[in-house]
C-alpha positions in Angstrom: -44.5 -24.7 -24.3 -40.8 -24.2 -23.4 -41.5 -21.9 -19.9 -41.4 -22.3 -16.6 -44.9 -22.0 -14.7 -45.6 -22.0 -10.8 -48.6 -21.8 -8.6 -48.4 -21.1 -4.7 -50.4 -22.0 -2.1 -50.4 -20.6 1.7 -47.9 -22.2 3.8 -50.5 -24.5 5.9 -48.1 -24.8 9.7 -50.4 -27.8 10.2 -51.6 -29.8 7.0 -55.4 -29.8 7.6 -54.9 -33.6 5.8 -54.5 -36.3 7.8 -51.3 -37.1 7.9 -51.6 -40.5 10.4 -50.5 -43.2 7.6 -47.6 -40.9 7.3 -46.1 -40.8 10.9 -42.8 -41.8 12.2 -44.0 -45.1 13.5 -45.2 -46.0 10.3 -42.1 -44.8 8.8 -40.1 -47.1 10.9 -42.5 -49.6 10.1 -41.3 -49.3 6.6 -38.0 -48.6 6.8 -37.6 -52.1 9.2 -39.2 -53.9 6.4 -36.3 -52.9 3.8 -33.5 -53.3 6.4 -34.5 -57.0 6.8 -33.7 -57.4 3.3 -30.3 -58.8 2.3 -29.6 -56.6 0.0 -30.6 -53.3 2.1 -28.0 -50.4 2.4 -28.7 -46.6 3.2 -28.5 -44.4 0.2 -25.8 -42.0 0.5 -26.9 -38.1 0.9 -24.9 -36.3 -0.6 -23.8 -32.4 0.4 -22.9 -30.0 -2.6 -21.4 -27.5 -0.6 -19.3 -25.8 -3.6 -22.8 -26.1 -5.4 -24.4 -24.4 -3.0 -21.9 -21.6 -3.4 -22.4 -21.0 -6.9 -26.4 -21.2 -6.5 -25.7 -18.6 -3.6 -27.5 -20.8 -0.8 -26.6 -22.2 2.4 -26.5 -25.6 1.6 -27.5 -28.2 -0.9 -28.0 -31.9 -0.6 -28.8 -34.4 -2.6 -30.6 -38.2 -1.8 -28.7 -40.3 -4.0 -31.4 -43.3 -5.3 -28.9 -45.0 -7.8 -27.8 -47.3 -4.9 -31.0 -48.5 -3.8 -31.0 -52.5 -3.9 -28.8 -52.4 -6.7 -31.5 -51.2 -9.3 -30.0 -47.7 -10.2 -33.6 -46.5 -8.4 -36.1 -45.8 -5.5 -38.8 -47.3 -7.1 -38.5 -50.4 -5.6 -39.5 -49.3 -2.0 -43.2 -48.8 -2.9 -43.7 -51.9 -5.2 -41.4 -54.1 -1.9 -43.7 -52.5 0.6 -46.9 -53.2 -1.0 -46.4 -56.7 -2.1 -45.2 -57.6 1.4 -48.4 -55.7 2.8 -50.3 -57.7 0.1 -49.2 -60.9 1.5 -49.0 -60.3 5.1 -52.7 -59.5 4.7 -53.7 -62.2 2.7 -52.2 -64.2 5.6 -53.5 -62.4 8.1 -50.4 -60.9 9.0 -49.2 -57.3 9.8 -46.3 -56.3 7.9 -44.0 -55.7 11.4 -44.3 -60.4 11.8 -43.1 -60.3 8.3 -39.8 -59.9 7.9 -37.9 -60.8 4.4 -36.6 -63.8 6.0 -39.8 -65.0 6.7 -41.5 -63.8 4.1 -39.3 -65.1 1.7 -39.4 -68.4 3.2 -40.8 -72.1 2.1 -43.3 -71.9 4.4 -44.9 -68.5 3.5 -44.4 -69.9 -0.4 -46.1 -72.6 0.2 -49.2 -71.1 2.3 -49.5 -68.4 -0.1 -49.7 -70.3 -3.4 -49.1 -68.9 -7.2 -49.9 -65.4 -7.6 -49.0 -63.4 -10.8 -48.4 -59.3 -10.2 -49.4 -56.9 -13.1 -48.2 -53.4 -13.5 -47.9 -50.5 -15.9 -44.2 -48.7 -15.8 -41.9 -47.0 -17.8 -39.4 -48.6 -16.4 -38.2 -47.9 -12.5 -41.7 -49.2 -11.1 -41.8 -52.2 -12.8 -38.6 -53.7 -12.7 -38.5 -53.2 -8.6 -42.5 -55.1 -8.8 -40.7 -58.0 -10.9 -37.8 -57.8 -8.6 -39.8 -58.5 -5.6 -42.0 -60.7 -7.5 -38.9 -62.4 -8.6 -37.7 -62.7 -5.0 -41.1 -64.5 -3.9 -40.3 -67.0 -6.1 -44.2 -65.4 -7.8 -44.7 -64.3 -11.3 -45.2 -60.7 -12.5 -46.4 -59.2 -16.1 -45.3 -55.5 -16.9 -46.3 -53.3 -19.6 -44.1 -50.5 -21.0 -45.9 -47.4 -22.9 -44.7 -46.3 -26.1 -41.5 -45.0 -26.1 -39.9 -47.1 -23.5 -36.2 -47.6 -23.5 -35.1 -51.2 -24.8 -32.6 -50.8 -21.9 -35.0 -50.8 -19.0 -37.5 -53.2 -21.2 -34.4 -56.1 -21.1 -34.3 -54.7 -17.0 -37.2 -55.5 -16.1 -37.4 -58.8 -18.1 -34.2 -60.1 -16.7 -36.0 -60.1 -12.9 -38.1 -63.3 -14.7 -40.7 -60.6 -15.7 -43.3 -61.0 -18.9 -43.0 -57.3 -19.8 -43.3 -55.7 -23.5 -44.0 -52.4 -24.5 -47.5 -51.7 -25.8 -48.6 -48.8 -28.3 -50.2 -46.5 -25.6 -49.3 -43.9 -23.6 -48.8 -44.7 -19.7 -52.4 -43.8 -18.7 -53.7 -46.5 -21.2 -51.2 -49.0 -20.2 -52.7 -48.4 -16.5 -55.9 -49.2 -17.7 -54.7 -52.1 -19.9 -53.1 -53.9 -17.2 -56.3 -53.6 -14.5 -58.2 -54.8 -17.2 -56.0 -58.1 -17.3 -55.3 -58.1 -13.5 -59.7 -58.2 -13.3 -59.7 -61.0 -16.3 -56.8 -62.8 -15.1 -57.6 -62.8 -11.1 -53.8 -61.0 -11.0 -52.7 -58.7 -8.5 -52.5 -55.0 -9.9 -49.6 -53.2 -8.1 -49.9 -49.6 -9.7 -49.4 -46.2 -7.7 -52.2 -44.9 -9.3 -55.7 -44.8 -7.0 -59.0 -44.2 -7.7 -62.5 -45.5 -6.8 -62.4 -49.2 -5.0 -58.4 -48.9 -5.7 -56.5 -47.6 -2.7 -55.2 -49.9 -0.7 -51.8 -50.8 -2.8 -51.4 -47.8 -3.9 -51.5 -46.2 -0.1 -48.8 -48.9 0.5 -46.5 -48.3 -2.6 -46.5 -44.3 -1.4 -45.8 -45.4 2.3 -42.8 -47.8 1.0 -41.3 -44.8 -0.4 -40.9 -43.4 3.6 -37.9 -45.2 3.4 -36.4 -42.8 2.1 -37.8 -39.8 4.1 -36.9 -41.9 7.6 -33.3 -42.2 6.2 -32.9 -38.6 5.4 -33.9 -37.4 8.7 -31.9 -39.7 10.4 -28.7 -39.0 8.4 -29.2 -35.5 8.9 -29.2 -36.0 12.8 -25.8 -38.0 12.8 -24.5 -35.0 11.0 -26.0 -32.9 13.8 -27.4 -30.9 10.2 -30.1 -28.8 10.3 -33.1 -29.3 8.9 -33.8 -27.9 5.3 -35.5 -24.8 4.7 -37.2 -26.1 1.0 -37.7 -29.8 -0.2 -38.1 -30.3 -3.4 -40.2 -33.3 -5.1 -40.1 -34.6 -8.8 -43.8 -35.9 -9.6 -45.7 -38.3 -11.9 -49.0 -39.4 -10.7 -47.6 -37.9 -7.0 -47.4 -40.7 -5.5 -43.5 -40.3 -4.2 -44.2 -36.7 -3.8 -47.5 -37.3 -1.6 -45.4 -39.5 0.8 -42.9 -37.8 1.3 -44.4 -34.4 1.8 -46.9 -36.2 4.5 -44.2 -37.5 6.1 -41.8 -34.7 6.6 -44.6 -32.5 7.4 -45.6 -35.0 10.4 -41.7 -35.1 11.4 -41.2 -31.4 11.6 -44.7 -30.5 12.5 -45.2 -26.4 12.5 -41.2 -26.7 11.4 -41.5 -28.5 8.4 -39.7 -27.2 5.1 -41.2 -25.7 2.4 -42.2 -27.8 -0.3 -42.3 -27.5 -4.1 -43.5 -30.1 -6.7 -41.9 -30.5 -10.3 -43.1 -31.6 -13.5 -42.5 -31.9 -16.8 -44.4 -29.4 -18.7 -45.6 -32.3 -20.9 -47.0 -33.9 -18.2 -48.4 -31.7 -15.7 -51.4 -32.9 -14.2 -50.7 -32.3 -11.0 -49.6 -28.3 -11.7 -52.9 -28.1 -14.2 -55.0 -29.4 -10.9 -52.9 -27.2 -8.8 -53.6 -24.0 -10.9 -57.2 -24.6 -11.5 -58.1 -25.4 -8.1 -61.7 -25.8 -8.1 -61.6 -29.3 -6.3 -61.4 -31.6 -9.5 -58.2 -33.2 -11.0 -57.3 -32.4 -14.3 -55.3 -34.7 -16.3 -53.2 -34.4 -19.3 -53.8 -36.3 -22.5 -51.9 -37.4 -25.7 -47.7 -39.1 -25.7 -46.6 -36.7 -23.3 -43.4 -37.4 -25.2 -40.9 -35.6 -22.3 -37.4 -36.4 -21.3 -38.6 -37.3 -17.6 -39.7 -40.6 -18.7 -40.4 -41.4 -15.2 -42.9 -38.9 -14.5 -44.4 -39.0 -17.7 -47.8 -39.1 -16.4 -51.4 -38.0 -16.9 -53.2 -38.5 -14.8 -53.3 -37.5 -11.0 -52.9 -40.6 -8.0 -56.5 -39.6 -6.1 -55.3 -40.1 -2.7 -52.0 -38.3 -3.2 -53.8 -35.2 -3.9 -55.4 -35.2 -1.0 -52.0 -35.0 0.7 -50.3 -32.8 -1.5 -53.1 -30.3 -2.1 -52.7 -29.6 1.9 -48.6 -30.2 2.4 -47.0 -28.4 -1.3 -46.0 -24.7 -0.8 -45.7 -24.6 -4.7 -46.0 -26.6 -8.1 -44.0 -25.8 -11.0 -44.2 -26.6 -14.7 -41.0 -26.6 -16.6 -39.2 -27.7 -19.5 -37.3 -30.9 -20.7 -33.7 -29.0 -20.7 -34.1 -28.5 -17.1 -33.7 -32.1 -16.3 -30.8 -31.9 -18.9 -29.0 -29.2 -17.1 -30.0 -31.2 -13.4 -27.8 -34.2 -15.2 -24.7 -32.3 -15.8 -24.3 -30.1 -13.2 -24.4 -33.6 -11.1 -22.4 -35.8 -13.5 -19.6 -32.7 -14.1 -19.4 -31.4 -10.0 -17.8 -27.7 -8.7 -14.4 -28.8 -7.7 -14.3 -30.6 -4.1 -18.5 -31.8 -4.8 -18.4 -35.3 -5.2 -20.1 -36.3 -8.5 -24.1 -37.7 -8.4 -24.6 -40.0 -11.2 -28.9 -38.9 -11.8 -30.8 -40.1 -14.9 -33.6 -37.6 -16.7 -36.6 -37.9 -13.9 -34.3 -38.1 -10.9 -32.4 -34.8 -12.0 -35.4 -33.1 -12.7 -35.7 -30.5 -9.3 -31.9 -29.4 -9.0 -32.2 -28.9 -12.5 -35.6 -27.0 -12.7 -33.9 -24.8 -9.2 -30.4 -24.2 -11.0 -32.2 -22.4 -13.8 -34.1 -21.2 -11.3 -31.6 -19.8 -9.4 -28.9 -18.9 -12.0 -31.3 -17.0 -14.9 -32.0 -13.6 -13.9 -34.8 -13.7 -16.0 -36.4 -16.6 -13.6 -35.6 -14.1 -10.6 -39.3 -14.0 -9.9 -39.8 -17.7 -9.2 -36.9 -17.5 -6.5 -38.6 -14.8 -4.4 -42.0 -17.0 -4.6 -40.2 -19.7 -3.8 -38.6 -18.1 -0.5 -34.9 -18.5 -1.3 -32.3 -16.8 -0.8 -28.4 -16.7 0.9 -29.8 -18.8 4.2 -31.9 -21.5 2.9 -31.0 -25.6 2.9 -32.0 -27.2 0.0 -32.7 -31.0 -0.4 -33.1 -32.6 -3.5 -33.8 -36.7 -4.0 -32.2 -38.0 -7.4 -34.9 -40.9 -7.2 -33.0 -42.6 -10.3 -29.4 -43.2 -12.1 -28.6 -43.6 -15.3 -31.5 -46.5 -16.3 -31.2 -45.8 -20.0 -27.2 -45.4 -20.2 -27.4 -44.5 -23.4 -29.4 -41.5 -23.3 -27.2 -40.3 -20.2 -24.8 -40.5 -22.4 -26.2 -38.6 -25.1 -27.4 -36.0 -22.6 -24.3 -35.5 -20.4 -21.3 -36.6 -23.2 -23.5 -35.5 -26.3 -25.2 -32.1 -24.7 -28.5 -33.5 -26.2 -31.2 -31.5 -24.7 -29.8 -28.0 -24.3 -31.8 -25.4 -23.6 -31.3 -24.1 -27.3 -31.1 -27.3 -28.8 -33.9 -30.1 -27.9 -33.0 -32.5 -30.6 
C-alpha cells in the first residue's frame, strides 16, 4: 500500500466501442433536460493558470461541481436524468416531451401514481436520487455503508428521504437495496449494471453528459483549445465511462488523452485494467479510503466496456493524494481563484500534482505524455460534503503524506 501504480493502454484514435449513446445529440438531450430545471446554472470552469506554472504545463482547468443544483455535487445529473427517463418511459414518453415543468406537473403526478426509489450511496448519489424524488413529490429509501458521514446522512434525509447507514461496505448495501427494491416492487436507481440491470444505470452515466456538453461549450466561448489529457476520478466508472465516451465522440481522432484515478483501496477498475484477461476484478473488504465517493468494489459492467476502449491509462494511488488535491485548491498560487473540492472530487489534481512535482514519480509523467505544452482538465465532481473533515484536511493537515492519521 502507500504507492502509486499505472497501467497503459494504446491510444485507440477511434474507440472500437460504440460510442452512439454517447454523442452530442444525446448530450444535448441531456443537458436540455437539466436547463429546464429551475434551479439549473452552468458550473463554473475554472483556469489555474499560476497552477499551471508551477506544475510546468500549459494550462490547467478545473470543472467546478460544488455549484451544481445547490447540492455541493455532480451527482445529481445521473440520478435527475434516470428518474426522468424512468418516467417518461413508463408514460410512454421520450425524455425530449418531458421537460421539468411538465414533468413535475399535477398531471404527470397524478398519471404516474406512488412510486418509492431505492439506492445505495455514500452520500453524493443518494441525496441528488432523494432530491429528485423529493421534487416528484415520490418517495425514496437510501442506504449509507459503514462509515458514512453523519453530515451527508442528515443531507440526504432532509430531501424527505428514509436513509440510514447500514453495517456493510458499499457493494453489500448495493445488494441490500435491490433486494428491497425486488421485495418491495421499488425502483432501484444505482449506477451499478450487471445482468438484466442496465437500463438506469446507462441513464445515470448519460445524465452525467451534462457536464461534458458544458465543458466543451465553455471552452469554445473562450475560443480555448481543447485539452491535451482529461483526467477522471472513478468508483464503479460510471462518471468516468460517460464522460470518456462522450469526449471521445466530440473530438473524434482529436480527443485527449484520458487517465482514470482511484483510490488504491478501491481499485477495481485499475486491478481489471492491469490483469486484462477480459474479466472484472473487484475489490473486497471496508475499503476504508478518504475518497469516500469512490469507495467502490466492484466494477459498473457496461462502463467497462467504454472505458476498457476510451482510457489511455489507470492509476492506483494513495489517500494523501486527494489530501494534497484539497489544498492546493482551497490555498490557490496568487491570482488562481480558489476551488472549494471535497476528498473524491480532489482526487486527479491531487494524484497529477504529486505526479508532477515528485521527481521520484518522474516516470509516470513521461507515460502519461506530459510535458511544458499539454492542457490539462480536471472535474472536482464534489465540495466540501462532510465540512468537517475538509476542515480537518485543509485547516488540520490531516492526511499528509507522512501522517495519515
Amino acid at each position: 500500500m502507500e504507492k502509486f501504480q499505472i497501467v497503459t493502454f494504446p491510444h485507440q484514435e477511434v474507440p472500437a466501442c460504440d460510442l452512439g449513446n454517447f454523442g452530442v445529440d444525446e448530450a444535448k438531450k441531456v443537458h436540455d433536460y437539466h436547463a429546464s430545471f429551475d434551479v439549473y446554472t452552468q458550473t463554473p470552469l475554472t483556469p489555474l493558470a499560476g497552477l499551471a506554472k508551477e506544475l510546468g504545463v500549459a494550462e490547467v482547468r478545473v470543472k467546478d461541481e460544488s455549484y451544481r443544483f445547490g447540492l455541493n455535487a455532480f451527482k445529481v445529473l445521473g440520478g435527475s436524468y434516470a428518474l426522468g427517463c424512468y418516467i417518461a418511459k413508463k408514460l410512454g414518453k421520450d425524455i425530449s416531451e418531458m421537460p421539468a415543468s411538465r414533468i413535475l406537473s399535477d398531471e404527470i403526478r397524478a398519471e404516474l401514481g406512488d412510486v418509492t426509489f431505492v439506492t445505495a450511496t455514500d452520500g453524493n448519489h443518494g441525496r441528488g436520487v432523494a432530491w429528485t424524488a423529493n421534487q416528484l413529490g415520490q418517495h425514496s429509501v437510501v442506504y449509507m455503508p459503514k462509515g458514512s458521514a453523519q453530515e451527508r446522512l442528515m443531507n440526504i434525509r432532509a430531501e424527505g428521504a428514509d436513509a440510514s447507514i447500514v453495517d456493510m461496505n458499499y457493494d453489500e448495501a448495493v445488494r441490500l437495496a435491490n433486494s428491497q427494491a425486488e421485495a418491495n416492487g421499488w425502483v432501484m436507481v444505482q449506477d451499478t449494471a450487471w445482468e438484466g440491470y442496465t437500463d438506469i444505470p446507462l441513464w445515470i452515466m448519460q445524465g452525467y453528459m451534462t457536464m461534458g456538453y458544458e465543458i466543451v461549450k465553455q471552452l469554445e466561448a473562450d475560443n480555448a483549445e481543447k485539452p491535451t489529457h482529461v483526467f477522471l476520478q472513478a468508483g464503479v466508472g460510471s462518471m468516468a465511462s460517460a464522460m470518456a465516451a462522450f469526449l471521445s465522440s466530440y473530438y473524434g481522432k482529436d480527443r485527449p488523452i484520458i487517465t482514470v484515478i482511484e483510490p488504491e483501496k478501491a481499485n477495481c477498475l485499475f486491478n481489471t485494467a492491469k490483469a486484462n484477461d477480459g474479466k472484472l476484478h473487484f475489490v473486497t473488504g471496508e475499503m476504508n479510503t478518504i475518497m469516500a465517493g469512490l469507495a467502490c468494489g466492484e466494477p459498473c459492467t457496461i462502463g467497462w466496456e467504454v472505458l476498457k476502449d476510451c482510457v489511455d491509462a489507470f492509476i492506483s494511488c494513495p489517500d494523501y493524494v486527494a489530501a494534497d488535491g484539497m489544498r492546493i485548491m482551497a490555498a490557490p498560487v496568487k491570482g488562481d481563484e480558489a476551488v472549494i473540492s471535497g476528498e473524491s472530487g480532489a482526487a486527479t489534481l491531487g494524484c497529477v500534482a504529486n505526479i508532477l512535482m515528485d521527481s521520484d514519480l518522474s516516470e509516470l509523467k513521461q507515460q502519461l505524455k506530459i510535458d511544458e505544452n499539454s492542457r490539462l482538465l480536471f472535474i472536482s465532481t464534489e465540495g466540501d460534503t462532510d465540512k468537517k473533515n475538509y476542515r480537518d484536511v485543509v485547516w488540520g493537515g490531516k492526511y499528509s503524506k507522512n501522517c495519515q492519521g
